[in-house]
N, C-alpha and C positions, 0 to 999 in steps of 0.2 A: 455666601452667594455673591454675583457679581451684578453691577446694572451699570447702564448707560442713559443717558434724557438725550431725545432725538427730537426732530419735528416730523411731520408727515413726509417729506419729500425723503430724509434721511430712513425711513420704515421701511418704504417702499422699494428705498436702494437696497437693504437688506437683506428682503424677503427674494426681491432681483436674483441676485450675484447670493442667494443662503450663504455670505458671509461677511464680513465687519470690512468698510472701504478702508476704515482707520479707528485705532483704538483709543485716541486722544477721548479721555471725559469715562473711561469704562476705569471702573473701581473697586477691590472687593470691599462688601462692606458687613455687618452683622443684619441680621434677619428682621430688620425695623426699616419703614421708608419714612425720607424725608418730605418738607411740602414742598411742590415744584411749583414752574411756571406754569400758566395756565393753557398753554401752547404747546407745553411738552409733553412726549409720552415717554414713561419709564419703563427701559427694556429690563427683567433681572432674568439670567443664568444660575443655574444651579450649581454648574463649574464655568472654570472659564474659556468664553469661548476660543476655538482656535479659527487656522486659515480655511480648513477643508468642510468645517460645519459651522454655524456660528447663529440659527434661529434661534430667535428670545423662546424658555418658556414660559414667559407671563410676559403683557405689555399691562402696562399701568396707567390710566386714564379718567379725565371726571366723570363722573355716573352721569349728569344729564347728556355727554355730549357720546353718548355708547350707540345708541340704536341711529346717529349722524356718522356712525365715524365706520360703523361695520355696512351700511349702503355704501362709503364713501370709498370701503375695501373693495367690495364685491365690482366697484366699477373702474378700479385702477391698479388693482391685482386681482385678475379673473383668472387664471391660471391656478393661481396659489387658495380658490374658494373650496371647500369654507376654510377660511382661517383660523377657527378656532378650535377642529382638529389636529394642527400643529404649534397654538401656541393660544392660552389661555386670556381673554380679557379681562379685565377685571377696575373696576374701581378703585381709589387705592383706602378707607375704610373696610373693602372685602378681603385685601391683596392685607394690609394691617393684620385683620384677624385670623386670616388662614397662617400668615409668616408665624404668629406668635403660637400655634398647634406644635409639640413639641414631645410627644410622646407615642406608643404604637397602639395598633387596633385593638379596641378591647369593648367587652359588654359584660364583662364580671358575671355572676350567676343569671345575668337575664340573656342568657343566647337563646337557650329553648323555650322562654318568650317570645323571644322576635321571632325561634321560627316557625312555632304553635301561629302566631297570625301571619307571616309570611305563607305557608301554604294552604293556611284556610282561607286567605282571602284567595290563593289563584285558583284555587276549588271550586269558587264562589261562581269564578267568571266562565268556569267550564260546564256551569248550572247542571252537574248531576249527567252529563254526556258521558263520562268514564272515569273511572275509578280514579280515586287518589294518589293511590300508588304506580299511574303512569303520567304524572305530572312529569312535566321536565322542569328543570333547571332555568330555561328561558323563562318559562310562564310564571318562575316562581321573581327573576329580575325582575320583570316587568309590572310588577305590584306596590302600590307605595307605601305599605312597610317593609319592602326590601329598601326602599330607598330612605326611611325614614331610621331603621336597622342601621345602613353604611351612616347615614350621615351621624350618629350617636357612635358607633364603633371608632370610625376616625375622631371624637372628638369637637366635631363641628359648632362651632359655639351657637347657642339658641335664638340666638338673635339673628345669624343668618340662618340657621336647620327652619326658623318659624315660617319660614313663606314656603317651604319645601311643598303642603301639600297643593296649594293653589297653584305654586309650578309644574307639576308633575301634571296636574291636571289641566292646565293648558297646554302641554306636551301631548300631551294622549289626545287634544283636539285635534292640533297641528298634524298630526298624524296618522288622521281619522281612523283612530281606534275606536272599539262599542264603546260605549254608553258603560260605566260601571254601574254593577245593583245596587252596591253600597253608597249611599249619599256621605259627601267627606264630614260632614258634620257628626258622623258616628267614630270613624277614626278618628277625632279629636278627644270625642268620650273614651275611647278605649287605649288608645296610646298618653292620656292624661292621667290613668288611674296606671301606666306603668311609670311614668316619669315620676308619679308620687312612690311608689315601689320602692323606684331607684334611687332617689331623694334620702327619706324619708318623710313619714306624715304621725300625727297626731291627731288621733280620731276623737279626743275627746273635745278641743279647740277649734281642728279644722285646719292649723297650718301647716304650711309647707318649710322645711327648714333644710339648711346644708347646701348654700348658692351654686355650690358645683356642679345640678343638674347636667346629664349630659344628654336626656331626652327633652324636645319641646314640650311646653305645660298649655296648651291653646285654649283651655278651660278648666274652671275647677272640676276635679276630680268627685264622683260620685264617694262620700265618706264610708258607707258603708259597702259599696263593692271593694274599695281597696280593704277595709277589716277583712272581708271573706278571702282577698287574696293574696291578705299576707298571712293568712290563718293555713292556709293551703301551704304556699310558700314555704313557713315553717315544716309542715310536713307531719302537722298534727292534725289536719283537719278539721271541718268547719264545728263552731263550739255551738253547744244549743242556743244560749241565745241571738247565734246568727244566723241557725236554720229558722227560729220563730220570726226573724225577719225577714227571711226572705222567701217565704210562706205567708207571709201576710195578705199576699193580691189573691190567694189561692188558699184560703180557710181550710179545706178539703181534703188538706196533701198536711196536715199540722203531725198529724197522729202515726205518717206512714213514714218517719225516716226510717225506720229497721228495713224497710225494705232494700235500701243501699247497702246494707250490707251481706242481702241475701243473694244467692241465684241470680244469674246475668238476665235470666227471663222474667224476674220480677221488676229487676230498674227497668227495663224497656219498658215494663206494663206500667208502671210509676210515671215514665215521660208521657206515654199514651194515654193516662188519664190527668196529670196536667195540660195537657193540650186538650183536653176536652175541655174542662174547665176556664182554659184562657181564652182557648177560639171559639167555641162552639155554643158558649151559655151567654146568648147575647152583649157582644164584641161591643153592639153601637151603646147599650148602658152602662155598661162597664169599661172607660177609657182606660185605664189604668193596664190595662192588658195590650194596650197598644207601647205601653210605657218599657224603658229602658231596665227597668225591675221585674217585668216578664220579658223579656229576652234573656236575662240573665238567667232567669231563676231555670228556662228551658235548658239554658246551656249546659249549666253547673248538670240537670236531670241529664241530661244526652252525655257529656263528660264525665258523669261517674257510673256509665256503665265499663265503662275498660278507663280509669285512670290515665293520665299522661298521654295520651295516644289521640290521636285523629280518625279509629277509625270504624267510627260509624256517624262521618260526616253529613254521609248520602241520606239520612233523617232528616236533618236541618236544612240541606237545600231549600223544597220543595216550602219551607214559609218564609222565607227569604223577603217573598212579596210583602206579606201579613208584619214580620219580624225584621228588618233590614239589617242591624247590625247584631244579629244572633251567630251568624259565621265566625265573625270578631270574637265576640265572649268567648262562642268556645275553645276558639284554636288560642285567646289567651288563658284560658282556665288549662289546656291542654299541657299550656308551657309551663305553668305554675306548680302542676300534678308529675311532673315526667322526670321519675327521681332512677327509671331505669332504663333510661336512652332511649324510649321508643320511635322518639319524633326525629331525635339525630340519624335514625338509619334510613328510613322508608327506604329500603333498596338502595341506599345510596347517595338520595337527594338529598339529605338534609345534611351530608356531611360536604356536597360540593357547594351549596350554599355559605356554608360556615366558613368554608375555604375562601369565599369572593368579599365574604361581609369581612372577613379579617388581612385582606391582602392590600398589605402595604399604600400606601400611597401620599403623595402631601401637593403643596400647591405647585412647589417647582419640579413637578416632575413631569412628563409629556403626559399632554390629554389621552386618553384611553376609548375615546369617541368617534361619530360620526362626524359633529356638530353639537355646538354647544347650542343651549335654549333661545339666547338673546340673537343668535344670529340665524338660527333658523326660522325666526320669528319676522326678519329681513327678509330671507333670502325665500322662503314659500309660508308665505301668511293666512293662506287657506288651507284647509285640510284636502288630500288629497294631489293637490298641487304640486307636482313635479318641484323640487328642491334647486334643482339644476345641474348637480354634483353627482358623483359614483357614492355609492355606499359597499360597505366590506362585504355585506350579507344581502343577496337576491331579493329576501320575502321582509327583513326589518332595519328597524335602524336603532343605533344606539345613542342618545343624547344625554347631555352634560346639562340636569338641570340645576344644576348648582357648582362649585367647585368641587373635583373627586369624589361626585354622585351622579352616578347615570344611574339613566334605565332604560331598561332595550324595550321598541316597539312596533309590531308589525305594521307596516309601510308598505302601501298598494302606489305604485311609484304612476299616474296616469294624469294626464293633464288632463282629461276629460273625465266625467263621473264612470262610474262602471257599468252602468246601463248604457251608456253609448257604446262603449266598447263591445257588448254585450251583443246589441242591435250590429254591430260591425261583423262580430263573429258567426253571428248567422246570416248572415247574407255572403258570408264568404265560402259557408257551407253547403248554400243554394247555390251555388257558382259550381261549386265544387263537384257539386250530383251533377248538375246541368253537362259539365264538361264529359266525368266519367259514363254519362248515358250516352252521349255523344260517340266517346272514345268506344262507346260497347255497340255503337249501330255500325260505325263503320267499321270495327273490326267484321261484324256481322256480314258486310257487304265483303269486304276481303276475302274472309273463307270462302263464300259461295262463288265470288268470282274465281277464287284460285283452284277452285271443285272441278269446279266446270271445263275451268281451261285444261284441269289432269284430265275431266272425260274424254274432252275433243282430243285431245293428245293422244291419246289413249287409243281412239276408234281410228287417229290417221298413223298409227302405227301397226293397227291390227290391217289395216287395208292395204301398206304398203308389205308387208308380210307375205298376204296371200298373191300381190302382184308377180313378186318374188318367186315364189313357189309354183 
């Protein structure tokens, strides 16, 4: 890579004239920064730049002085906003850890993992409105284990992937997206018990071993969901004594595993009657039914009526309320089960998924965004709030909430709320009648006057006639 250390006034010429006044101080060097002054920013190139192009793509800067220095863009290169669609900011501790990634995208045997909860969670958000299998692709970016997916595929090291979900989630503010069902505190339970997965764990101590994790760990891991779902994983299915544990909150259901392996219409009857048992036999005495051991245990019932598959999601919506992170379980029991591609196809989607989670990328290479998080956090700090800026797409926007992780989010671009707007559009509708009843009396009067003038016409024609004659 190559860099140069500028001051602000030299950035600015840059971004100016997109390319180098002069290359005195520009050097290639290996993929490691050094410590600068505290007044400099480090530009670094991925090649070197020449006469006809020459924008950084990283600038390198202190961390506290980030959210001073991108107001301080926006107001002396307004042209060039956002700036972090054309070239990365970063700290140089983030700019450190990103340089030293060093290898291509990958998720080893956990891809139908991530994407067993990648489309159950955007199923989630479409609450049972339409089928699964017209999900798109968008809806499936815009979910944060898509985003929690890329950031583990690239390699992201966990120490920066850990804030992933609290940023995603202040994105989706800024952008006034809904309200997710899922509270994030479940995605940390269920993406905890696949970093133990991926790891490895020791169910009989409890530890976590093998520091290479490439997924965040944001809490310990539930001991006995990950046994059930490495027992799965294996591809030998759950051992008896981890069906007597996970029948424990639900005594009732001890004696019926054969039913799993009967008739499609007896698992169904088997989920139907744990859910009697979980919801329906006094919820408020029995807390444990509220507990993350009866989500599970519906899942695992919902999940082993078709194996590996998502689809008979449209069950589990509808307690979503009751069960919050039961979507979760399933679509990762889904990944853990799907030894015959079911979830890689859905029509398609799951294979152009796979395609975005494994597409190249690293710190020096151009942003792939609208705007990055930290500066659109500048530039429109409320939700809803006009940004300032063009975006690629009409109805979303795609933000960099981390380096080389986005997520796309639909963006109602309105400097006002949408009830003004709202109020606007029907008074312009009443305008609009107002006018056309207008335009439809006088046309009214038109005809009859143009009638009339053919009769007169008409009768000093027939009288000049007879004159004649």
């Amino acid at each position: 890579m190559w860099s140069k250390a500028v001051n602000r006034r030299e950035f600015v010429e840059i971004f100016q004239a997109q390319r180098l006044n002069s290359k005195i101080g520009l050097r290639e060097r290996s993929r490691a920064l050094e410590e600068g002054q505290s007044e400099e920013i480090e530009l670094l190139w991925k090649f070197e730049p020449n006469d006809s192009w020459a924008l950084p793509n990283v600038a390198v800067i202190d961390a506290p002085k980030h959210v001073e220095f991108l107001a301080w863009i926006s107001t002396y290169l307004p042209a060039s906003r956002p700036i972090t669609a054309q070239c990365r900011i970063l700290d140089r501790w983030t700019a450190d850890e990103m340089l030293s990634i060093n290898r291509p995208p990958s998720l080893g045997k956990f891809v139908s993992v991530c994407l067993g909860l990648i489309a159950a969670e955007a199923a989630s958000y479409i609450a049972g409105k339409r089928d699964i299998r017209s999900l798109s692709p968008q809806a499936c970016y815009a979910t944060l284990s898509f985003s929690i997916a890329r950031a583990a595929a690239l390699g992201i090291p966990v120490e920066i992937a850990s804030n992933l979900p609290a940023r995603w989630s202040h994105a989706r503010t800024l952008t006034g997206s809904i309200a997710t069902p899922i509270p994030l505190v479940h995605f940390h339970n269920v993406w905890g018990v696949v970093a133990a997965l991926a790891i490895g764990y020791e169910p009989a101590t409890g530890n976590l071993f093998n520091a290479s994790a490439r997924f965040p760990k944001w809490s310990p891991p539930n001991p006995f969901i990950v046994n059930c779902c490495a027992e799965l994983l294996s591809g030998n299915g759950l051992s008896e004594s981890s069906w007597l544990n996970l029948v424990h909150i639900a005594p009732e259901l001890t004696t019926l595993r054969s039913a799993l392996s009967g008739p499609r219409e007896g698992r169904v009857a088997l989920l139907e009657r744990a859910l009697v048992e979980l919801r329906d036999k006094a919820p408020e005495a029995r807390p444990e039914v509220r507990s993350m051991a009866a989500s599970f245990l519906l899942a695992y019932l919902a999940s082993a009526i078709n194996p590996g598959s998502l689809d008979h999601i449209q069950l589990l919506i509808p307690l979503l309320p009751s069960f919050p992170d039961i979507i979760l379980w399933y679509g990762l029991l889904a990944g853990v089960q799907n030894r015959v591609g079911n979830i890689s196809g859905m029509n398609g989607l799951g294979r152009k998924v796979i395609r975005e989670l494994m597409r190249e990328d690293d710190v020096l290479s151009l942003p792939a965004c609208d705007v990055a998080l930290t500066e659109l956090e500048v530039l429109s700090p409320s939700a809803r709030q006009s940004p300032g800026f063009n975006l690629v797409s009409q109805s979303g926007i795609t933000v960099e909430i981390m380096p080389c992780v986005n997520a796309a989010f639909r963006f109602d671009r309105h400097d006002e709320p949408i009830s003004v707007a709202s109020d606007e559009l029907i008074t312009l509708w009443k305008n609009l009648d107002d006018e056309i009843d207008r335009f439809e009396r006088n046309l009214d009067r038109l005809r009859r006057s143009s009638l009339n003038r053919f009769i007169d016409e008409s009768k000093s024609d027939r009288r000049t006639r007879r004159i004649k004659t």
